[in-house]
C-alpha positions as CSV (number, residue, x, y, z in Angstrom):
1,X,78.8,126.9,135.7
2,X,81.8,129.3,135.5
3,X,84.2,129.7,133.3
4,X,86.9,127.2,135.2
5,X,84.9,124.4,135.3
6,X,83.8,125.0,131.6
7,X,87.7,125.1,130.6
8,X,88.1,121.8,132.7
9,X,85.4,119.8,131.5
10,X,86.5,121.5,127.5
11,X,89.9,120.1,128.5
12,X,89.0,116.4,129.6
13,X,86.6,116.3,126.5
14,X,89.0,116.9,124.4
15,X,91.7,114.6,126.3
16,X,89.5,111.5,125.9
17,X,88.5,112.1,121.8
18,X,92.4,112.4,121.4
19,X,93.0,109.5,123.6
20,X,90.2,107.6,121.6
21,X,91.5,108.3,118.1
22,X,94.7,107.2,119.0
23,X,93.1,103.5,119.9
24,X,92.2,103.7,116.2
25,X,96.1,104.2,114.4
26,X,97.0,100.6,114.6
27,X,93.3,99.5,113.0
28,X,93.6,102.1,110.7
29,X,97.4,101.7,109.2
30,X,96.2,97.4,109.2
31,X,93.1,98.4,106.9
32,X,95.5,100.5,104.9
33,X,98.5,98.0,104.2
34,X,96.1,94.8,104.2
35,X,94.1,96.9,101.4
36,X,96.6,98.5,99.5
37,X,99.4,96.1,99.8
38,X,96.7,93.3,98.1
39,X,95.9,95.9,95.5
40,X,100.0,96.4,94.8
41,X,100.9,93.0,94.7
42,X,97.9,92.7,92.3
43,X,99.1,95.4,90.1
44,X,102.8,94.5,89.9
45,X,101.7,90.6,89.0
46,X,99.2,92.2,86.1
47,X,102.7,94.0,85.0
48,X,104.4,90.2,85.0
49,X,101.8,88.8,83.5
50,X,101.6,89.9,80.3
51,X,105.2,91.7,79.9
52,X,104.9,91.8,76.0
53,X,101.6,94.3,76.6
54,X,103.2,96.4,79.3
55,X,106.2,97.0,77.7
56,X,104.4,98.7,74.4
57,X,102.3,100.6,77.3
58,X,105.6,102.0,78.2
59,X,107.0,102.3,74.9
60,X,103.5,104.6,74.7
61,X,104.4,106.7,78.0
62,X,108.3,107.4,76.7
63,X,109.9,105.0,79.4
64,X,113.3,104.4,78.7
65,X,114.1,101.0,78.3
66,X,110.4,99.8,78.7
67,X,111.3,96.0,79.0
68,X,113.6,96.5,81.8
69,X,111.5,99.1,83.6
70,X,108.4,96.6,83.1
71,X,110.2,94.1,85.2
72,X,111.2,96.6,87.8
73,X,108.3,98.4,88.6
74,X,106.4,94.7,88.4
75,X,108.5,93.6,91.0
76,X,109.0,96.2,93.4
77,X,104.9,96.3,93.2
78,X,104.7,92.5,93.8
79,X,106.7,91.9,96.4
80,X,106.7,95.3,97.9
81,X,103.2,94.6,98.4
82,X,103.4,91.2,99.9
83,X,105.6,92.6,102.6
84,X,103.4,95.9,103.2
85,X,100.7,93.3,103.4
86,X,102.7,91.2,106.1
87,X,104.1,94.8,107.8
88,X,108.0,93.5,107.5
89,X,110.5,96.1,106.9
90,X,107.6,98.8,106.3
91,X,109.5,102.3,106.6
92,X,111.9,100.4,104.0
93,X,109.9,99.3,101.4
94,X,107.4,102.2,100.7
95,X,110.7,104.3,100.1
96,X,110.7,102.0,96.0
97,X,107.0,102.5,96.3
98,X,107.0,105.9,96.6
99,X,109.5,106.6,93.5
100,X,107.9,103.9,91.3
101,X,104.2,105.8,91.7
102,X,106.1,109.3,91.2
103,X,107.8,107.6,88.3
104,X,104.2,106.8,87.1
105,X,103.2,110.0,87.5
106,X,105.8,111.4,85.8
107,X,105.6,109.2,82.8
108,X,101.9,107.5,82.6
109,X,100.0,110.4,83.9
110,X,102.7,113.4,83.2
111,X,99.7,115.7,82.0
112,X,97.8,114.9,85.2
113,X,100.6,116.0,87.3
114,X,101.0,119.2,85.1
115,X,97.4,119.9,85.7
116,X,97.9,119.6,89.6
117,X,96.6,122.7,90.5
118,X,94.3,123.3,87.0
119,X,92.8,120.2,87.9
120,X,93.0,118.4,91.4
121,X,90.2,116.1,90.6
122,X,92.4,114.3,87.9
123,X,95.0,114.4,90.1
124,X,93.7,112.6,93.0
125,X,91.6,110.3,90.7
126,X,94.6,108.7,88.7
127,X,95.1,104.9,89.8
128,X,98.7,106.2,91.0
129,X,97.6,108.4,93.8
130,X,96.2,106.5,96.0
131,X,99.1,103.6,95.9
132,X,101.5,106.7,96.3
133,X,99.3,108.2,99.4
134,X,99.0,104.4,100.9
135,X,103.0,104.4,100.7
136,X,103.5,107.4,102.4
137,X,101.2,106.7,105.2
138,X,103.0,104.1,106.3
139,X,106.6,105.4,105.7
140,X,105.5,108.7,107.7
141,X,103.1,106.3,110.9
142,X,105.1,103.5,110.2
143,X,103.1,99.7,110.0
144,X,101.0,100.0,113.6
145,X,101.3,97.5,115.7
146,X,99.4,94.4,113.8
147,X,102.9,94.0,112.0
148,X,105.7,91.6,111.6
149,X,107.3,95.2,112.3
150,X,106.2,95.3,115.8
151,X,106.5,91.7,116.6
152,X,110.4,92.2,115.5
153,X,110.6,95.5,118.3
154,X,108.7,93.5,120.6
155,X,110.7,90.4,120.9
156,X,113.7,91.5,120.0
157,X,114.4,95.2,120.0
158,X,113.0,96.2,123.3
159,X,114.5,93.2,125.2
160,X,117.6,94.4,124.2
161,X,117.1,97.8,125.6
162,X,116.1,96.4,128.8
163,X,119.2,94.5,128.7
164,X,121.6,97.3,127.9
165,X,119.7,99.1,130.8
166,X,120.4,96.4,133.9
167,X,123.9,95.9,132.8
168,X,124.2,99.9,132.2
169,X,123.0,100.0,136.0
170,X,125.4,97.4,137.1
171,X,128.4,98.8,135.4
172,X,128.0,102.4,136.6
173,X,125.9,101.8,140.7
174,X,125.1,104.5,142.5
């Protein structure tokens, strides 16, 4: 075997475990918001729940105005997480996710996130990683295409582009 065919069959390896990983974004980003937008709308109903308890918690942490940020932060968990769960509006939802767990972070675990570097294991073990790394997987790959987000493009977005494209070509013929 020289060197050419080597390079060729290296080359079509390597095309087919790319084009086989790529089969598995859309079951992936499903687990991901199915898991973690259940374990959000959890979370942000534990906050409703029991708003007296919370609020001392964030009394505790130095939250200003603990009652108000209880309700926010319970909400934006809730029903953030119901509509990560359903994939509707993804991209646009993780964007109050994202700053509510860097809010946590910066209030509820402040000396974890001080001791990033000293200590990475506290860091990624703290209950507001992995809802923060969840909501930026899906801001950054969007939903996948088990989504009310792709139904949306798919019925109603690309028709439209296929529309704007015959009349395009009948306006301007060749």
């Amino acid at each position: 075997m020289n060197l050419r065919h080597f390079t060729g069959f290296a080359r079509t390896g390597y095309e087919l475990l790319i084009a086989g990983a790529s089969t598995l974004k859309s079951p992936f980003l499903l687990i991901v918001r199915l898991y973690w937008g259940w374990q959000m709308f959890v979370s942000g109903s534990a906050h409703l729940s029991d708003v007296p308890a919370m609020v001392e918690r964030f009394q505790e942490w130095c939250v200003p105005f603990p009652t108000f940020n209880v309700y926010v932060s319970g909400l934006i968990e809730s029903v953030c997480g119901l509509l990560l769960l359903a994939g509707f509006a993804s991209r646009l939802i993780t964007i109050p996710l994202i700053i509510n767990f860097c809010v946590a972070y910066l209030t509820a675990s402040r000396e974890v996130l001080l001791g990033i570097f000293s200590d990475p294991d506290a860091f990624v073990s703290d209950a507001a990683f992995l809802f923060l790394l969840a909501s930026v997987i899906v801001f950054i790959f969007g939903p996948g295409l088990f989504s009310v987000d792709a139904l949306i493009k798919r019925f109603f977005v690309m028709p439209r582009k296929k529309e704007e494209a015959i009349y395009g070509a009948m306006r301007n013929p060749a």
